[in-house]
N, C-alpha and C positions, 0 to 999 in steps of 0.2 A: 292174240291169235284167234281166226275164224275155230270153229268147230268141225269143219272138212280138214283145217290141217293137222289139227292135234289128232283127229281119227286118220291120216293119212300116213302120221307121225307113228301114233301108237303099232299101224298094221307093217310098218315098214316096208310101206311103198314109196318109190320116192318119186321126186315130183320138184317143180320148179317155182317158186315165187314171183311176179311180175308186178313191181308197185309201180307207181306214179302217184304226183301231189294233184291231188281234187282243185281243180278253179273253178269258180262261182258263174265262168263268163258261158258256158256250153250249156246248153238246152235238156239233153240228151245226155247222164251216165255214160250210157253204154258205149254213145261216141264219142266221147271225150274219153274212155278207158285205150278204144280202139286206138284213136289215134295217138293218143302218149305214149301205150305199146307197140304203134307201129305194125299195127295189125291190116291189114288190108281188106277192104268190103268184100273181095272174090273169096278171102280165104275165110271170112267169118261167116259166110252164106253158104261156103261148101261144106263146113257142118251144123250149119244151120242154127248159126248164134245170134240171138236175138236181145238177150237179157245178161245183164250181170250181177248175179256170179253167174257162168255155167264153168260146168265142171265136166273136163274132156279128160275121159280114162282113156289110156292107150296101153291095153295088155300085149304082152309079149307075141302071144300066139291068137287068132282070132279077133276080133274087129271093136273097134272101140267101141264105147257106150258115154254117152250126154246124158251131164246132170244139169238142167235149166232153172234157172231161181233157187232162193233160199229151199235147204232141203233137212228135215228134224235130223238130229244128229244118230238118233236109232236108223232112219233109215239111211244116211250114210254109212254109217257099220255094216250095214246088212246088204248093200249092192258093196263096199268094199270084200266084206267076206265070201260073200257069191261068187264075184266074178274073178275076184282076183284071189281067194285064199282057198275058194275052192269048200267052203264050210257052207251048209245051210242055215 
């Protein structure tokens, strides 16, 4: 388990899982992720996904927030608790 989900685990938010098996044959991670999820270039550009992991919060009320590339596990705590727990 990454350490975005076990902090996503612990704050009980929840959230979805999307794996696919890695082949050796694609140039490009990020497009080889895209297209085994099925993600489409229009919708990975219109929030402006470049890298992976990014990490798309989508709170309840008010506007998401992007986490781009690997991110320390303190500071995931601390935009989960922000934005979503409301705690500084």
């Amino acid at each position: 388990m990454t350490p975005s989900i076990t902090a996503a685990r612990q704050a009980h938010i929840a959230f979805t899982i999307h794996e696919y098996k890695h082949g050796s044959s694609m140039a490009s991670y990020g497009e080889e992720a895209a297209r085994a999820l099925g993600v489409s270039e229009e919708l990975s550009g219109a929030f402006g996904i470049r890298s992976i992991p990014s990490l798309l919060f989508v709170p309840k009320e008010g506007k998401h927030k992007m986490a781009m590339g690997a991110i320390l596990k303190e500071q995931l705590k601390s935009l989960i608790n922000k934005e979503f727990l409301g705690v500084s």
